[in-house]
Each structure stands twice: as structure tokens, then as C-alpha cells.
N, C-alpha and C positions, 0 to 999 in steps of 0.2 A: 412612515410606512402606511398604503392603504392598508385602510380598515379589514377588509373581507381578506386580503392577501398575510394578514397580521392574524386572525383567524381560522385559517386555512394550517398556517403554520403552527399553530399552538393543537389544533385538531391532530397536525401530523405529531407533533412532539405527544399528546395523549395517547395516540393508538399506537405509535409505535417506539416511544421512548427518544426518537431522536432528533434535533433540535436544529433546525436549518435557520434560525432568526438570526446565527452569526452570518452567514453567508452573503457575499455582495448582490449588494440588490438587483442591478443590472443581470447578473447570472440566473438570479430565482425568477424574475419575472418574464428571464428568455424561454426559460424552461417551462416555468407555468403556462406560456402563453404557446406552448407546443399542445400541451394536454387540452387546453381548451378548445384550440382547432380540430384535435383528434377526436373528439367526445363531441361537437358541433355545439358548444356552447356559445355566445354571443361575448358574454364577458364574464368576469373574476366571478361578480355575484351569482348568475348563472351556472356559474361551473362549481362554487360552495354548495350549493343544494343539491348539484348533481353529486358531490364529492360524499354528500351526507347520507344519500340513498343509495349509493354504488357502493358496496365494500369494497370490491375486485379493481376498482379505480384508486382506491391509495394504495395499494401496492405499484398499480401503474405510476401515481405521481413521485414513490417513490424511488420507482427505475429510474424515471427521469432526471431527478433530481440529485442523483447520484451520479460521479463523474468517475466514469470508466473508460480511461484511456490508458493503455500499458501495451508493451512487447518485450519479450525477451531481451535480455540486455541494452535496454534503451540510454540513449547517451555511453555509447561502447568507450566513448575514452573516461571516462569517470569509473567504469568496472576495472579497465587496466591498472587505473592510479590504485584505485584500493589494491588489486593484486600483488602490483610489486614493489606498494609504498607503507597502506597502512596496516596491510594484515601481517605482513614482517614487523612491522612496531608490534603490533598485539599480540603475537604469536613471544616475540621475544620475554614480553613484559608479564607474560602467562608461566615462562619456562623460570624467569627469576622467582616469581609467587608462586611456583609448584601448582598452578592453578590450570587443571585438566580441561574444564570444559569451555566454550567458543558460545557466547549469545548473543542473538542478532534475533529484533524487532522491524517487519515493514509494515510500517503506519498506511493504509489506506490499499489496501495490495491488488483492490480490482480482481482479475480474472485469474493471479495467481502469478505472473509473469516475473517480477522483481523478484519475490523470495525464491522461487525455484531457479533463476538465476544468480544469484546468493548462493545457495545451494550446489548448482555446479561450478561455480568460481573456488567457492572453498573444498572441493570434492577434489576438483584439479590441483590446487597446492598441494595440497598433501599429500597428493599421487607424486608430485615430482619431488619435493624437499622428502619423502622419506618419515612421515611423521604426521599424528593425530589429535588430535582433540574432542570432546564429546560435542557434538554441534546438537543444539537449538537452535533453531527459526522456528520465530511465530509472524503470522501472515493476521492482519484483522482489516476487516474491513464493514460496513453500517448495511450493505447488501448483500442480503439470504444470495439470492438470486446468484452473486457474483463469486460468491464465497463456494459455492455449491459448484460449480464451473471450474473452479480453481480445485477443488477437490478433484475431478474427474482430469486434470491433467488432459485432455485434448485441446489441441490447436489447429489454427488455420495456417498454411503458410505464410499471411500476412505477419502471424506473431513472433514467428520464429525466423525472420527474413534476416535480422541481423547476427545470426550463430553460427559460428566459422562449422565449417564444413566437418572438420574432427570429430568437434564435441555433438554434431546435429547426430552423426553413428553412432557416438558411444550412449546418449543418451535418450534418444528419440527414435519411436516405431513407429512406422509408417499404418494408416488407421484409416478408418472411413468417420464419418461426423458423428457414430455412436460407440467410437472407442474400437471398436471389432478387428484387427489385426489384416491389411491390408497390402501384400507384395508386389503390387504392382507399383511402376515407379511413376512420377509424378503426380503422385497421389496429395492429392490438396491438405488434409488433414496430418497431426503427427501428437503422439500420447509419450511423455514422459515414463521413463521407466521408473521402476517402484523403489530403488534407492533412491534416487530424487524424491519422491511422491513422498515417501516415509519419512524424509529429513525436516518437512515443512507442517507446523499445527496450525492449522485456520482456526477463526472464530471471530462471532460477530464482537464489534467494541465500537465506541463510538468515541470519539475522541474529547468532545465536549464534556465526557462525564468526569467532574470533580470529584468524585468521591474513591476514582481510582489512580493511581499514576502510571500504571502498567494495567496489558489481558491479563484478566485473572487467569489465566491460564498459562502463564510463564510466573504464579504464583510470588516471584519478588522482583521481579524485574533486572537491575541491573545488568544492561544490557551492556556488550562492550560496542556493539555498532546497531543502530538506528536509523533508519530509512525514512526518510518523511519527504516527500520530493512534489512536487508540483500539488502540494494538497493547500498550504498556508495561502497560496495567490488566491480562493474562493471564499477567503473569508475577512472579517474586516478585522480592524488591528486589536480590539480588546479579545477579540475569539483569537485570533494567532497568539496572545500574550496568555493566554489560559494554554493552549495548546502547546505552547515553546515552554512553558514552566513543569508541564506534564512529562515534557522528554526530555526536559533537561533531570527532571530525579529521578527518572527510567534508565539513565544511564549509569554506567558502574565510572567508579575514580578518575576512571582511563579512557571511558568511551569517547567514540563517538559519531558525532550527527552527519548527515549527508542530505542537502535540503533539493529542490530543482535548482535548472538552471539560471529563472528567474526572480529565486529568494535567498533572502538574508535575514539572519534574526532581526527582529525589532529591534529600535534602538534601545529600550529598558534593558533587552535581554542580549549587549551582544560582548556586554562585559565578563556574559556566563561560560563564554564560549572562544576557544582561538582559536583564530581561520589557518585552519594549515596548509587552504591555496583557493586563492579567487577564483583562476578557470573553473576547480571540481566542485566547489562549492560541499567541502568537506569541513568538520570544526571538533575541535577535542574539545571535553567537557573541561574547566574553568573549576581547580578547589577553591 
């Protein structure tokens, strides 16, 4: 790794606890090499000095460098599988263990889009089957910025473009870009209603930290389902083998993991885990 780029990151890991030297290089230096154009620095070295005298520039290098990409039920056939595959297994396996309550972890959650749609998938079964459980979702993600977005529940139609027309009524008001209650139709914006809103606890986490296996803020973790989806592809294989060890004892006996389209456990870790279908790219935890 160059030097100044090796620097840069260890700066970022000081001021802000969070630790980009797993992440593939090719990605860190596309992204670096954005901030340095925007800031008209000439090169890395260049852009370390300006990085050292600018505060208001590391929170910029670290929008950047954070990957925020999410819409409402993205990958629609993967939310169906869970609906009318895996949450009838978990649901049933809850009714045997007299075990009340429903926990569900999204690792990396962006702008809030995955777990509020979590949120309304499990809000709907249980409208139809007739039956409840105490739901937990926790949403974390290493950007203030994002986390903070995801709290105020407004969107653009771009996010909510794949949400069947039903649930866009039942659960979405039509808004202007500061939340404000908008009736007119074709209205760009739209804000989740506050039973959604309420179902989901943000917080910042960062996935690299070893010292925890869970947000401390689902205080034990075992989750029964885990979300971790297009996050492991940014990182190289010892930071994924730290991070797939982390969710694998974040999950409870029975959970389990649902990765993106383009991952699979390492191979260390895929004896942890049974694939319970290639397309969805879904895995029960492994006693």
C-alpha cells in the first residue's frame, strides 16, 4: 500500500475509529482519487496535508468512502423467499421454544431501506397468518450522515420504485423533501409511517470492531436473521473472515444469514453455514 494512502487511513481510523485498510484497494483509491479532484489537490501527498488542515474534509472523505447503495426491497425475489420460506421455518421453531420475540440484524443499512423493509414484510405476515411476535430490527451502519437519513424515513421515488402498489398506501405518505405532508399526487418524495419508523433502532457500528459481536444496542445479539448483503465484496478476505465470524455468533441456534447476490462465505467459514438455496443466497447457522 502507498505510503501517504496507508497514512491517510490510519488518520481516518484515529479520528474516527473506523478502519478502511480491510477494504479493496482498487475501491479506496477510486474513491480517494474522487476527493482529490474535488478539493483540486494534484496528488495523495497533496491531498494528506490538505486532509490535515481541513477538519470538515474527513467527514467528506468519509461520505465517500462509505458505500451507499440501497432501495426498498431490493432483490424482490429474495424478500419473497424469506416470506413464504424462511420466516414460516422461524416462526414455527419460535411456537415449539414458546419463544415470543422475532430478531433481525441489517449489517451496513445505508439510508435505512433494507430494514424498513424487513419491517414491512414481517408487519404483512402477521396481518395475514393471524399472529405475532415482539419484533426487533437493528439497522447499523459507520455513517452519521446515513444513519441520520434513515432515521427521518423520507425517500425519493427512485427508493421505493420496487414496492407493490398495496403496501406503497398502507405504508407511505406522500411528502415534500423535508418530510412535510404533501397531497398532491406525483409527488417525488414519500415518508414511512411511524409504525414502520418505530419497528427499526439505528446506530452507528462498524463491523471491523473485535471487541463486539453484535450493536451493543440489541445488547446480546442472537439474532434469528442477519442481513449482511453486498458489504463482504469491499473487503479483502482476512476483513470478510473477521466479519463472517462476527455474524456468525450474532446469530441465535436457528438463525439465519442472507449475503448479496455476489457472495458466499469464505471458504474457512462455509462449514459454519448451510446453504439453504444458491439463487437467494440465504444460510442457516451450522451447530
Amino acid at each position: 500500500m502507498n505510503k501517504d494512502l496507508e497514512i491517510i487511513l490510519n488518520y481516518l481510523r484515529e479520528k474516527r475509529g473506523f478502519d478502511y485498510r480491510g477494504y479493496k484497494p482498487s475501491m479506496i483509491q477510486r474513491r480517494l482519487m474522487h476527493r482529490i479532484s474535488a478539493t483540486g489537490c494534484k496528488d495523495r501527498t497533496s491531498y494528506l496535508q490538505y486532509l490535515l488542515g481541513h477538519s470538515d474534509e474527513l467527514d467528506r472523505l468519509v461520505d465517500t468512502l462509505t458505500i451507499n447503495v440501497s432501495r426498498f426491497f431490493r432483490n424482490t425475489l429474495t424478500f419473497e423467499y424469506l416470506a413464504h420460506k424462511i420466516l414460516p421455518l422461524i416462526v414455527q421453531e419460535k411456537a415449539r421454544l414458546r419463544d415470543h420475540s422475532l430478531r433481525v440484524w441489517s449489517a451496513g443499512c445505508s439510508f435505512g431501506e433494507e430494514p424498513y423493509s424487513i419491517a414491512i414484510l414481517i408487519k404483512e405476515l402477521f396481518g395475514k397468518e393471524d399472529f405475532s411476535l415482539d419484533l426487533h430490527i437493528f439497522g447499523t451502519d459507520i455513517d452519521k450522515g446515513a444513519l441520520k437519513k434513515a432515521a427521518a424515513a423520507v425517500y425519493p421515488f427512485e427508493s421505493i420504485k420496487d414496492v407493490k402498489y398495496g403496501l406503497l398506501k398502507r405504508y407511505f405518505t406522500p411528502v415534500n423533501a423535508h418530510g412535510r405532508k404533501n397531497e398532491k399526487t406525483g409527488e417525488d418524495f414519500f415518508q414511512l409511517v411511524h409504525e414502520i419508523r418505530d419497528a427499526v433502532t439505528f446506530s452507528l457500528y462498524d463491523m471491523l470492531d473485535q471487541r463486539t459481536f453484535a450493536p451493543p444496542e440489541s445488547i446480546f445479539g442472537s439474532f434469528d436473521m442477519v442481513f449482511c448483503r453486498n458489504l463482504l465484496i469491499y473487503f479483502n478476505i482476512d476483513h470478510q473472515n473477521i466479519i463472517l465470524d462476527k455474524l456468525y455468533h450474532s446469530l441465535s441456534n436457528i438463525g439465519y444469514l442472507i449475503l448479496g447476490e455476489a457472495e458466499i462465505p469464505a471458504l474457512e467459514y462455509q462449514r459454519h453455514f448451510k446453504e439453504m438455496d444458491t439463487f437467494y443466497h440465504v444460510y442457516q447457522k451450522r451447530q
